[in-house]
Structures are given as C-alpha cells and as structure tokens.
N, C-alpha and C positions, 0 to 999 in steps of 0.2 A: 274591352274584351280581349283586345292582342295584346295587351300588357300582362292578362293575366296568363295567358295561353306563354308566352316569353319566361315568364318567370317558374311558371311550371315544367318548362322545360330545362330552365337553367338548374332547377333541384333535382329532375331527372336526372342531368349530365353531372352533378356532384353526388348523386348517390351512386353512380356507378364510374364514377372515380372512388368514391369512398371503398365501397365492395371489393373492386380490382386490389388495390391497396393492403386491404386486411387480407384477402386469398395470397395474394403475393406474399407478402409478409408472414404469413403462416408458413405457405411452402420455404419461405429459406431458413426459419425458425425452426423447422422440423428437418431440415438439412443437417442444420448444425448440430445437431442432438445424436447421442451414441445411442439412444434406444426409439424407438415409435412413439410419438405424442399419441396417436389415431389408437394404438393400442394401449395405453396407459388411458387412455379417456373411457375406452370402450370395458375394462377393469375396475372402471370407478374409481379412481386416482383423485380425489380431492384436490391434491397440489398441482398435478398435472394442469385440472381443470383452471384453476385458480390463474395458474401463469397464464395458462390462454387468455384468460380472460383479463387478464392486468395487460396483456400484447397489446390487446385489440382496441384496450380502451385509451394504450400511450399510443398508437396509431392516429386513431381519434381525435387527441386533444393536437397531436402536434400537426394533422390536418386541419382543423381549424384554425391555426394561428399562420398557417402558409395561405389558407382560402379565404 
C-alpha cells in the first residue's frame, strides 16, 4: 500500500511540474508576440489556436525525454 501511495505521489509531483512548464512557457510565448495570443484565440484564430497547441505538445515531448 505505501508503494502505491509513493508512486501516486510521485505523478502528482510530475503533473505539476508539467502544468508549471506549459503556463510558463505560454507566458514567454505570449511575451514574445507583437499581438495577444488570449485575444486571437478568443476571435477564433485557428492558427492562433493550432501554434498553442503544437507549444504545449513540444513542451510535452521534450519533458519526457529530460523526466
């Protein structure tokens, strides 16, 4: 039972590294940008959308290959 309870925790603690990660990484992604992401998404911006979502997923993979 405290193996499972350890290990649940230990995915706890890599989901929110993960989270942290993608919000960070949003915020300097949206830094670097001459226009609003927040408003281009909220416009319905397909490409908008699409880069986010291509962000979060090279986030992602290149978090698993450091974790």
């Amino acid at each position: 039972m405290q193996d499972i309870m350890i290990k649940i925790f230990e995915i706890l603690v890599y989901v929110a590294i993960g989270v942290l990660f993608c919000i960070g990484g949003y915020f300097i992604l949206a830094k670097n940008k001459h226009y609003n992401l927040n408003e281009e998404i909220d416009n319905h911006n397909k490409a908008a959308g699409i880069m986010v979502a291509g962000y979060f997923i090279a986030i992602a993979i290149i978090m698993s290959g450091v974790l």
